[in-house]
C-alpha positions in Angstrom: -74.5 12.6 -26.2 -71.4 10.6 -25.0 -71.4 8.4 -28.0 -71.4 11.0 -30.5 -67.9 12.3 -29.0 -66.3 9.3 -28.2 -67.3 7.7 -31.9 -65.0 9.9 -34.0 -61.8 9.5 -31.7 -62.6 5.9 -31.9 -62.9 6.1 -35.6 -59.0 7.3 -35.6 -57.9 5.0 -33.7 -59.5 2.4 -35.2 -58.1 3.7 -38.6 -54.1 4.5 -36.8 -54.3 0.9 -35.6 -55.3 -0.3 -39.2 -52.6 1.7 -40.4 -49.8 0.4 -38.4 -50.3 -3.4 -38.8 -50.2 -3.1 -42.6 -47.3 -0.9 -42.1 -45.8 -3.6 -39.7 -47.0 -6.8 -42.6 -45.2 -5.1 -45.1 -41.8 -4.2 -43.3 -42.3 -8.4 -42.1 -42.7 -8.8 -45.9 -39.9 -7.2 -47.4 -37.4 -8.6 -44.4 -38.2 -11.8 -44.9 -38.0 -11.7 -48.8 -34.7 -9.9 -49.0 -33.2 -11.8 -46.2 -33.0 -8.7 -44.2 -30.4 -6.9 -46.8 -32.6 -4.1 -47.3 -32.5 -3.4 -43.5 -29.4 -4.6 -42.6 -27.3 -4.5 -45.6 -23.9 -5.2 -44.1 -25.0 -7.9 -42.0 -26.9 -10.9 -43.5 -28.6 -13.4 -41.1 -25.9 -16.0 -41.6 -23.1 -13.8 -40.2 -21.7 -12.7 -43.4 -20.9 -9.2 -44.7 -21.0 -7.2 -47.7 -17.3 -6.2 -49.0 -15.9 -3.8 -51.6 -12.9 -4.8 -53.5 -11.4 -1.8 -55.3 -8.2 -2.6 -57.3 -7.0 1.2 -58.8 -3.8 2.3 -60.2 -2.5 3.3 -63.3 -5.2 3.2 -66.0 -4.6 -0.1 -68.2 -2.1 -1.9 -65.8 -3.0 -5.7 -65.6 -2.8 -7.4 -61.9 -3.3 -10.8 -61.2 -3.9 -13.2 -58.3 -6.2 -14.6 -55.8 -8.9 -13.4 -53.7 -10.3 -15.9 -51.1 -14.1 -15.3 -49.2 -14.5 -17.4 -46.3 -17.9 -17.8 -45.6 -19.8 -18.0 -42.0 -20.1 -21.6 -42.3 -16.3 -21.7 -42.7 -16.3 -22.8 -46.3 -13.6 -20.6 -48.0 -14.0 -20.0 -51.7 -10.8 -19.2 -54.0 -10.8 -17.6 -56.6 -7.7 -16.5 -59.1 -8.2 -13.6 -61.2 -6.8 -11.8 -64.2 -7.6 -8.4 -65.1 -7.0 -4.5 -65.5 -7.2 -1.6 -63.2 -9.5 -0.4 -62.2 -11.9 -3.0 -61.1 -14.4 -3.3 -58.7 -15.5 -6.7 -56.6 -18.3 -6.5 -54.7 -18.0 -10.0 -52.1 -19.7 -11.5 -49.3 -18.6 -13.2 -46.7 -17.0 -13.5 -43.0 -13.8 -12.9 -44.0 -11.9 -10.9 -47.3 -8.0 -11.8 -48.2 -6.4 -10.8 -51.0 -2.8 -11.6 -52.8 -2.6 -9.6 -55.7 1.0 -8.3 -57.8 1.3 -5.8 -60.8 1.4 -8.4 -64.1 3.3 -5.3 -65.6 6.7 -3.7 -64.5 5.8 -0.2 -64.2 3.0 1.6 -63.0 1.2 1.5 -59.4 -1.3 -0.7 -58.1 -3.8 0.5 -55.1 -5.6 -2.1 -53.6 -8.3 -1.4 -51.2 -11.0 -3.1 -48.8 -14.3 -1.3 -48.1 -17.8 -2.1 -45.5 -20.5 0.3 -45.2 -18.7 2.4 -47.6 -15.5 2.9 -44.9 -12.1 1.9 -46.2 -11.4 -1.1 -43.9 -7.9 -1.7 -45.2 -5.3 -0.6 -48.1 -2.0 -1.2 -49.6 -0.2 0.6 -52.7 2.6 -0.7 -54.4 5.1 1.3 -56.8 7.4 -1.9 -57.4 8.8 -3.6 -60.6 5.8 -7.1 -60.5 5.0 -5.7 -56.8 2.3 -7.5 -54.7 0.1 -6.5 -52.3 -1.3 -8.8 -49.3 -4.5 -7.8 -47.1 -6.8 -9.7 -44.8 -10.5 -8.0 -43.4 -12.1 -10.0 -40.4 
């Protein structure tokens, strides 16, 4: 009579243990093809971070200048760019710096930094050719 009780309580069990290692292969699964991104997306396992660039201003105005990544290895990459606001640069790296001026005379440029979706850092500048300098660690 024993047996008959314990057998469906064993039966869940067995079936919640089941349960939770496929659970636990496919969380393994998707870490290890994604790098951990999809769990930690801010974070990747080499030390690096996910960055926002967001270069605003008057509709149209054309900046210019350099953005440099450097990575956890301590490579830095350079690169210069030319374009029109607004853009959006989505980086990754250890480190963010950015030199950027208005390629026009009028107008305002915004430039900011984001991680995790939290404005890390910003500058404005209202000047004739102004520039804007800023550095995330």
């Amino acid at each position: 009579m024993e047996d008959q009780v314990r057998k469906p309580a064993s039966l869940w069990l067995r079936l919640i243990v089941a349960t939770a290692f496929f659970i636990g292969l496919w969380v393994a699964y998707g870490f290890v093809t994604t790098g951990g991104h999809s769990y930690f997306p801010s974070i990747s396992l080499t030390g690096n971070r996910s960055y926002t660039l967001r270069i605003t201003g008057a509709n149209g105005l054309r900046f210019c200048g350099t953005i440099s990544v450097k990575m956890a290895d301590g490579s830095i990459a350079s690169h210069h760019v030319d374009g029109v606001a607004p853009e959006t640069f989505e980086l990754l790296g250890r480190s963010i710096s950015v030199d950027l001026k208005k390629c026009e005379e009028e107008g305002s440029l915004k430039v900011q930094i984001a991680s995790n979706s939290r404005a890390a850092v910003q500058g404005i500048t209202t000047g004739h050719y102004g520039s804007i300098n800023l550095a995330v660690n």
